[in-house]
N, C-alpha and C positions, 0 to 999 in steps of 0.2 A: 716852526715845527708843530706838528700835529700833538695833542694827547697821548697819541700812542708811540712816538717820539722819532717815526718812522719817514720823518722830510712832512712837506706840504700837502696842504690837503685832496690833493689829483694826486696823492700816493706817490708822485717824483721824491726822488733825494733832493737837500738844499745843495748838491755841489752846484759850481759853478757851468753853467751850459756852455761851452766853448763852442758848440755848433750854432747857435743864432749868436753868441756874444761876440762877435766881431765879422758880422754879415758886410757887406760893401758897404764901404758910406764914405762919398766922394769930397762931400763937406769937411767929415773928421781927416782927412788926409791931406788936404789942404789947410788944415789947421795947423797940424803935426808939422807940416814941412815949413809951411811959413816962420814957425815959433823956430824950427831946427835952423833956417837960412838967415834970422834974425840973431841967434846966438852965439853963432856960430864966431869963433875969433881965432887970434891969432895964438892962444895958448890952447895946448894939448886938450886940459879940460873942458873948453868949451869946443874944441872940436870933438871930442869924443859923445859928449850931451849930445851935441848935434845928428854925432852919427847914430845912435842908440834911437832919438826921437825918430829918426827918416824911419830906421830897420824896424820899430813898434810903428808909423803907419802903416807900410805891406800891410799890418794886419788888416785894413781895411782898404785895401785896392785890391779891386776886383781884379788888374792884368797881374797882382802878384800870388803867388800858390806859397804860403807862408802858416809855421802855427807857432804859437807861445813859445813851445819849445824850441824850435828850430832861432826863435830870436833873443833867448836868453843864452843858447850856445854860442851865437856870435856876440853877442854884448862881450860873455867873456872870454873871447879871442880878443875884442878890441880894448880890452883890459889888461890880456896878458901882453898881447903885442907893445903897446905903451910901456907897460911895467920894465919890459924886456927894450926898452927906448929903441921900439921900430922892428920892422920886418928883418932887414939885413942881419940883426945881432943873433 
């Protein structure tokens, strides 16, 4: 923050830039998915890790049209739907 307390010195606020902070990147999705297909097990909770890490890469695959928010509301679908032990109930 500036002296004048007003963000950085190009006069920007320090929020968070969501519009370059998750630009394509082929490598981070590949990372995401490998770590999610690697932990992935036979108990609920590492399924669910699993499926949370896949839904945070989108963020950086360019064939997905995805934002923070739109992947924190499915996180907690896939939270309640467990809680709720599955879709049927």
């Amino acid at each position: 923050m500036t002296a004048d307390g007003d963000g950085d010195s190009d006069g920007r606020a320090d929020d968070f830039d969501t519009e370059t902070a998750f630009d394509p990147d082929p490598e981070r999705v590949e990372q995401l998915r490998t770590i999610a297909d690697e932990i992935r097990g036979e108990t609920s909770e590492s399924k669910q890790l699993a499926n949370i890490l896949y839904r945070t890469s989108d963020l950086y695959d360019a064939d997905e049209e995805t934002s923070p928010e739109e992947i924190v509301r499915n996180v907690k679908f896939i939270l309640e739907v467990t809680e709720r032990g599955g879709l049927g109930r």
